[in-house]
N, C-alpha and C positions, 0 to 999 in steps of 0.2 A: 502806689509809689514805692521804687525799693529803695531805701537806706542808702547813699556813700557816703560814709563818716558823720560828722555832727559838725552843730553849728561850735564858731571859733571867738572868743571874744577879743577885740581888742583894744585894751583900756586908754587911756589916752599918752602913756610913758609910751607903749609900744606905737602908738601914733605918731607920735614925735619923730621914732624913729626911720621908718618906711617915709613919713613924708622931705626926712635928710635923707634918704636914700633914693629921690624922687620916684616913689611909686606912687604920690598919692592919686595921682588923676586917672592910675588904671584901675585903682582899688576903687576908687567913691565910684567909679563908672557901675559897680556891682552893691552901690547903695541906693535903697530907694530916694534916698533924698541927704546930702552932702553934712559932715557935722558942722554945728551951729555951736556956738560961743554965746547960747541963751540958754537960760533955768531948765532944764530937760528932766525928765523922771528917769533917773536908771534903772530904779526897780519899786515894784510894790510888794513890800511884805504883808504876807496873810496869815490870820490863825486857820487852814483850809480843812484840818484835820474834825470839824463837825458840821453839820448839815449849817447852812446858813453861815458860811464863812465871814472872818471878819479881819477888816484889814485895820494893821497896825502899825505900817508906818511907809511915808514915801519918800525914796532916798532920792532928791532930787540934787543938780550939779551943774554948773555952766557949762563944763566941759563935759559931752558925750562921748557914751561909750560905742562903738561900733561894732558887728556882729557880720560874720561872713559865714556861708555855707562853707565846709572845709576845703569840697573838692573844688568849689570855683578861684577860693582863696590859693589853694595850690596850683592850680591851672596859670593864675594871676600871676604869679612868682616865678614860674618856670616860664612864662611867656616872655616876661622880660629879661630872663637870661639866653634868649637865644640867638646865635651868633659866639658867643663868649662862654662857652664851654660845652662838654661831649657828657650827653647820657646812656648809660653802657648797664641796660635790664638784666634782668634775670641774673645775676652774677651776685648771690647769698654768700659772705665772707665766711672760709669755716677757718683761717686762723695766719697768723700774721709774724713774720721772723724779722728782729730788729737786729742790726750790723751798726759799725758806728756812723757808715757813710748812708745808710739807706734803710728804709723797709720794706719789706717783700711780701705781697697778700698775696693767698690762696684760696681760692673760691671752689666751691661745690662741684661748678660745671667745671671744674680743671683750668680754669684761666689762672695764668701768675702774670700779676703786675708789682712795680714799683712806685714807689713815690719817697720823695724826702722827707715828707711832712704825712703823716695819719692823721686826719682830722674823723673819730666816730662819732655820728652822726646816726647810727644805726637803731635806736629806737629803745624800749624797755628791755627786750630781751637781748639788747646788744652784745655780741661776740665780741669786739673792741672792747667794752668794760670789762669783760671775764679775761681777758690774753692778757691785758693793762695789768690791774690787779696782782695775779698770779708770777706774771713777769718781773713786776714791781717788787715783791715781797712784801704789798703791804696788805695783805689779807687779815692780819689782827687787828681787828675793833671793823673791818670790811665785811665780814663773813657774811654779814644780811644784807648786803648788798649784790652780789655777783647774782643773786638769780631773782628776782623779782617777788616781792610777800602781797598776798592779797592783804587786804586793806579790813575787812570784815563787811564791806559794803556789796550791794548789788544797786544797777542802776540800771531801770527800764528806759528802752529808750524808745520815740517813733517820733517821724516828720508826717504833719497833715497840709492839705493845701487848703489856702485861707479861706476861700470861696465853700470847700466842706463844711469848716469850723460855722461858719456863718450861717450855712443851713439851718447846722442842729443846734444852734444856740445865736442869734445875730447880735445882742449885746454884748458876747463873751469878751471881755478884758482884754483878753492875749491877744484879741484883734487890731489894739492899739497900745498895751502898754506892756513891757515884761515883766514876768510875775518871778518870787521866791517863794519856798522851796515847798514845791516842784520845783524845779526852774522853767521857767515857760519864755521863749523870745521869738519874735518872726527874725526870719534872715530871705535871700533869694530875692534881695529888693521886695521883701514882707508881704512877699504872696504864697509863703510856706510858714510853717511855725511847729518848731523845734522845744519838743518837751522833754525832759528829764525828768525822772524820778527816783530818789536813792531810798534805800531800805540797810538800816545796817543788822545784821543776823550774827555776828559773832565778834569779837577782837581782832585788834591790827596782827596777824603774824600766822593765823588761824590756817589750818588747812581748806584748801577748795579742790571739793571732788569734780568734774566733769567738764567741759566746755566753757575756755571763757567769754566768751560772745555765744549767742544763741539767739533762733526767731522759737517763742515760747507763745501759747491760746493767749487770746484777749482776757481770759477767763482768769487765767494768772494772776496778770497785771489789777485788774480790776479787787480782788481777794487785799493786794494788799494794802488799796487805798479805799478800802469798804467803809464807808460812815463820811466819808472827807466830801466836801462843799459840791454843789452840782455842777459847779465849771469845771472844776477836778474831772466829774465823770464823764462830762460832755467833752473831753478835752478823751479819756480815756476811750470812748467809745466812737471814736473817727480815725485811730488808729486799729488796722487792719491786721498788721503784721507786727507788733511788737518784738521788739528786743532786748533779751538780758544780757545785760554787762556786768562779770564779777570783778571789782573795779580793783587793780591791782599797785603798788607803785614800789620803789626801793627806798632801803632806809638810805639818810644821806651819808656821803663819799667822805673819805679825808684826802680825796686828790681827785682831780677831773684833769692831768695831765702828769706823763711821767718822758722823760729823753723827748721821743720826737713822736708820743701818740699824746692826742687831744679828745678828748672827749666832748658831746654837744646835744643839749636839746634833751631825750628822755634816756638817751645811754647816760647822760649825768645827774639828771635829775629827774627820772619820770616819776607823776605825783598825781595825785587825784584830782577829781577836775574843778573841788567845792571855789575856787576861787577865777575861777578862769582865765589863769596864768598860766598854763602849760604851754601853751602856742607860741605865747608872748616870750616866757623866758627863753627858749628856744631861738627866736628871734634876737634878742637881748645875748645871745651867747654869740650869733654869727659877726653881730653888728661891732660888740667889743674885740672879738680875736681876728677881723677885719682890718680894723684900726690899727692894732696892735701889729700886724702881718706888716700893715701900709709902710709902718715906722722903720721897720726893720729889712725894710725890702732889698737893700744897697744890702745887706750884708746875711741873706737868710739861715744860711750853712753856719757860719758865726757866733750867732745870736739864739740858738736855739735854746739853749737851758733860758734866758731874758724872757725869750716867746714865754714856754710853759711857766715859765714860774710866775711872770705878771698876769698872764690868763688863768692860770691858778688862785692868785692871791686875789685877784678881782673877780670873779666870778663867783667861787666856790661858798662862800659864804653868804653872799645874797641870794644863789641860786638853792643853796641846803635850807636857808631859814623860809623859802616860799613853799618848799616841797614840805614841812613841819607845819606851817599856818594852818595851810590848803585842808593840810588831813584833821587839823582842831577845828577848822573852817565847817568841814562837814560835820564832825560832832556836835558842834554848837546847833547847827540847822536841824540834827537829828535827837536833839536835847537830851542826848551823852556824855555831854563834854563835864570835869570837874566842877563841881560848883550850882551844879543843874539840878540838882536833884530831889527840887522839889516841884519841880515841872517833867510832864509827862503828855505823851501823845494822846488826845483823844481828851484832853479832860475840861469841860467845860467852863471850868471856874479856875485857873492857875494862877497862881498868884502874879497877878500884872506887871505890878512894878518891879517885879524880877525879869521878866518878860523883854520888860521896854529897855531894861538895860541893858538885857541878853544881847538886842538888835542893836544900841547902841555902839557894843562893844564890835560888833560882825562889821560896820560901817566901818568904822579907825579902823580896822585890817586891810584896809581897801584905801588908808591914806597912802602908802606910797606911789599907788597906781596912778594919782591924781598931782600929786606933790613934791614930785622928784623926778629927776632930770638922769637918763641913760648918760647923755654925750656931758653932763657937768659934772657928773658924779665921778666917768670916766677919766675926763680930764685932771683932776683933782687925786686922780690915784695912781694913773700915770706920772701924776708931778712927782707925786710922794717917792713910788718907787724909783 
């Protein structure tokens, strides 16, 4: 099986909002079975890193999380956009002229269009975030931003199909429950199962020599979780083709909007994936500067500095502090993080009770997923402004 992207989680904030946006009944159509408002296990944490792995705690929840293969989830999305807007390929933005009445992009392949409104949307290595920036003048305290820092992680990735999994291990966990870290989850209506594995090798900011995505031998993959539990290996040894990802993100912005350019999704905030939030805030960015569009529609041309600066004010700081969590999120799982440092990989005897609070603490990062409300939080700061 070859790889298109990875699996996408969606916590239940981001739930909320796709189902006010009626997509639910195209989405759960690509669930094996609909979320339920009963005691569900989101995740089981394991100590896997020694032969004989042992599990140390079940993060269980009413509210389920739900999990999509990327590209179906994106297939999903762009299916129900159609009819109500033009998709126009191959057309890679190389740089973009702002006037007071309009802006003018230019593209690679020599196409120039306009638009009133720049919404980038364009990804980590976004061209919109660098033109923004630069145009702005606000490149002091930005300067690690405009081009993306590897993170000092690498993460193996490979999708197996469940029915393999089952061969070479038929009680394997991941055949029914999602495991931490690795991250292990089925998606594809849970007849595939989608594993991660992060390895951190250097500091946030560090240089990375070569390709950031790569198919790398199983031989690899296998070296760096040498000694870890047998469902670890059984899990490693049904992947064919592995994948390294040298896992990159930006530091946060002091503006995701400047006149009439908007920033969205990983051009404002791409972050590592330890929390599996990146999809979601993304989503979380359209749904609010939506809204915010909706309000202002009688008067677009008008209203422009209101646009950006309420989508500024409301975005930009919930979206910066999830891209910060995320990346302490993976330290903590790679027992890096401050405060760790009397626990280490591999080591049979760690002191527990440091342990159980470690995971304690990894849960409450994952309260506002559960606990807060996109459309009241909005409304509420809408008021305000």
């Amino acid at each position: 099986m070859t790889e298109v992207g990875a699996g996408v989680h969606v916590w239940p904030r981001t739930w909320e909002m796709l189902k006010r946006l009626g997509l639910e009944e195209s989405l759960t159509k690509l669930l094996a079975t609909p979320p339920k408002n009963e005691p569900t296990i989101i995740f089981q944490f394991r100590k896997a890193d020694q032969p004989g792995g042992v599990l140390l705690k079940e993060w269980i929840s009413n509210d389920a999380a739900v999990r999509f293969h990327r590209a179906e989830l994106q297939k999903a999305l762009v299916d129900s956009l159609e009819g109500r807007c033009r998709f126009h390929l191959s057309c890679r933005l190389q740089s973009y002229e702002e006037t007071n009445e309009q802006v003018r992009l230019r593209f690679e392949n020599g196409l120039i269009a306009e638009c009133n409104l720049l919404i980038g949307a364009d990804g980590i290595k976004s061209v919109v975030r660098k033109e923004m920036l630069q145009k702005s003048g606000r490149l002091k305290g930005d300067e690690g931003s405009i081009e993306p820092i590897w993170s000092g992680e690498i993460a193996y990735r490979g999708l197996i199909p469940l029915e393999r999994l089952k061969q070479v291990m038929p009680n394997h966990r991941a055949t029914k429950l999602p495991m931490m870290h690795m991250v292990v989850y089925p998606i594809t209506q849970e007849s595939v199962v989608n594993v991660v594995g992060s390895v951190r090798l250097a500091d946030e900011g560090a240089l990375w020599a070569g390709p950031q995505v790569t198919e790398v031998p199983k031989e690899e993959f296998e070296q760096r979780f040498t000694g870890w539990e047998e469902e670890v290996q059984a899990l490693i040894k049904c992947i064919d083709k592995p994948t390294r990802w040298a896992l990159f993100a930006i530091r946060p912005l002091s503006c995701y909007a400047h006149q009439r350019v908007i920033l969205l999704g990983d051009s404002a905030h791409a972050m590592t994936p330890h929390l599996g939030a990146g999809a979601g805030q993304a989503i979380e960015d359209g749904y609010v500067l939506a809204d915010i569009l909706s309000k202002y529609s009688l008067d677009l041309e008008g209203s422009l500095k209101e646009i950006t600066t309420h989508y500024d004010r409301i975005r930009r700081p919930f979206g910066n502090w999830v891209l910060r969590e995320s990346y302490i999120q993976g330290m903590r799982s790679e027992l890096t993080a401050p405060g760790l440092e009397g626990l280490k990989e591999g080591d049979a005897k760690p002191p527990m009770e440091k342990l159980y609070e470690l995971l304690e603490t990894m849960v409450r990062t994952w309260d506002w997923a559960w606990d807060t409300s996109v459309a009241s939080q909005h409304t509420k700061a809408i008021a305000k402004l």
